[in-house]
N, C-alpha and C positions, 0 to 999 in steps of 0.2 A: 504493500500500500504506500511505501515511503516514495517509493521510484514514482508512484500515481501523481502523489501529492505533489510532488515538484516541478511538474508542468501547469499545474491548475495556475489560472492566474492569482494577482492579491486577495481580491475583492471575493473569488472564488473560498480563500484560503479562512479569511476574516470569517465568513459566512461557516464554513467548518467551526473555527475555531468559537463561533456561539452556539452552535452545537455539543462544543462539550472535546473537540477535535484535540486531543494534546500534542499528536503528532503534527496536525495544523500548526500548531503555535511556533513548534520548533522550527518547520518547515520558514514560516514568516522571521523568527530571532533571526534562522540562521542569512536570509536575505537583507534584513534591514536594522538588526543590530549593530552592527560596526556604524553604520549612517544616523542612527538615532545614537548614538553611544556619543559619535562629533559634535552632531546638533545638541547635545546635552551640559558636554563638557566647552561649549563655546557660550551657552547661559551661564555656567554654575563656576567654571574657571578651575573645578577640581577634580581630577581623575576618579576619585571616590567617593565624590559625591554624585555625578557623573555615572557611573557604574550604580549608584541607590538609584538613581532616575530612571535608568534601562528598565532596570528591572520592575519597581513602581508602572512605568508603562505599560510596559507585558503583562501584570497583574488585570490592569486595569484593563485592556484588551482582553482579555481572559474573559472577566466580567463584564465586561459592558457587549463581548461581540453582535450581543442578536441586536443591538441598537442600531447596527451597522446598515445603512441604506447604499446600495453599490451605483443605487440612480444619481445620490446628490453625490458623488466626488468618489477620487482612487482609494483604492487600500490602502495604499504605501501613504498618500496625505495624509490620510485619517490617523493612521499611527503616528506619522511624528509630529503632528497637530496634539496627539496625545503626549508624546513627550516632552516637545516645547510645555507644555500648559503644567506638566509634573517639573518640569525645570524651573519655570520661573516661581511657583508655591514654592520650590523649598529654597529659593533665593529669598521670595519675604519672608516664611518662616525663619530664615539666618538672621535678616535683617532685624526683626523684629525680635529673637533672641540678642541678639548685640546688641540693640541698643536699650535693653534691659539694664536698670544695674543691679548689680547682688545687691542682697538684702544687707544692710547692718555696714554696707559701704557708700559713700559719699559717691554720686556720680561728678562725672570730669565736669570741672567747670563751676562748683559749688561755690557761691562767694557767703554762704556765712551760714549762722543760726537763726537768722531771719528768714531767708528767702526757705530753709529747712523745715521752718515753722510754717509760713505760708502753705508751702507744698503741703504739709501734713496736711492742713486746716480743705485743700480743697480736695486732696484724696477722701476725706471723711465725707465730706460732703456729695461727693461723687459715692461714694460706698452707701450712704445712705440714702439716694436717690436710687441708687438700681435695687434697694429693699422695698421702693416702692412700686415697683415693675412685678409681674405676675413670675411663679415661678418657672414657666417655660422660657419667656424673653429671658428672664436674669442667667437662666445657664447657656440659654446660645449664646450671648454677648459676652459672659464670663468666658464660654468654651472656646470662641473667636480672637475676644480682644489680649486675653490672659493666658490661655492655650494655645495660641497661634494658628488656628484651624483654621482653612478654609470653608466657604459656605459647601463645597460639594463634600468635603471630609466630613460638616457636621452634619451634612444631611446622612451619608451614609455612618457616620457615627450613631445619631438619634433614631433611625430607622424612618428617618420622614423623606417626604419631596422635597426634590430642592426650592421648589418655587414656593413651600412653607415655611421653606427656611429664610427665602429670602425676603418672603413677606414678613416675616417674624421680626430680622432684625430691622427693617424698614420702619415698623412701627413701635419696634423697643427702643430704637436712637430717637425717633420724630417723640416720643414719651419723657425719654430719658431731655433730651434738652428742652423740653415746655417744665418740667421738674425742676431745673437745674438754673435757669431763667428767671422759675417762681421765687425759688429759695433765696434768701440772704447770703449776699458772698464773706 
């Protein structure tokens, strides 16, 4: 069946591989791995992270194949349309782990116990405005803005659609700032 597979075209292969096709999949790594592996490592800038993207993709091809419409566009796009889009997530996820600061440490550029103070003063205030938000909003916003997830990660995190997800944090920020508006600074 391996010798079969390797004439089929992409869009052929994709269409297996939502079927459940493992051999499909390999048949696809082994075509456009190295080219998604480039395109990967030309977002992320690191060989291994690069290599987590690869692979993230392939997952995600995995899963997602029966989505695959052969009408609207190639096999070979669709996957590294999927790559790209697992590339650049975990470039904001980087980003937005960096410019975290550890806990119990001064971030760069602190000028004192005032501006320290301030900060405290509107973290709480923010903490206590997302206590007013329902407890579904307050965890996707938690699980987005403090976990770094993306909307399609917290959708398949939570087990919902994405487009409740998107609706969700639409009207938990549009909540959260008439909240935050209202309140005294």
């Amino acid at each position: 069946m391996g010798a079969s597979l390797a004439t089929l075209s992409d869009e052929a292969l994709v269409a297996a591989v939502g079927r459940q096709d493992e051999a499909a999949l390999g048949v696809l790594y082994d075509r456009h791995g190295a080219t998604c592996y480039r395109l990967a490592l030309r977002v992320v800038r690191d060989p291994s992270l690069a290599e987590d993207v690869v692979q993230e993709a392939f997952v995600d091809l995995w899963r997602s194949g029966r989505s695959f419409e052969a009408g609207r566009g190639k096999g070979r796009t669709w996957i590294l349309v999927i790559t790209h889009r697992r590339a650049v997530d975990l470039v904001r996820r980087e980003e937005r782990r960096r410019a975290e600061p550890l806990n119990g440490f001064d971030a760069p550029g602190d000028d004192g116990a005032d501006i320290q103070v301030e900060r405290n003063g509107e973290r709480a205030r923010v903490q206590s405005a997302l206590q007013m938000l329902s407890a579904e909003q307050r965890r996707t916003l938690e699980l987005a803005y403090y976990g770094g997830l993306t909307q399609s990660e917290l959708a398949e995190r939570l087990g919902e659609p994405l487009g409740t997800i998107k609706s969700r944090m639409f009207h938990a920020l549009q909540r959260l700032r008439r909240i935050l508006a209202e309140s005294p600074a």
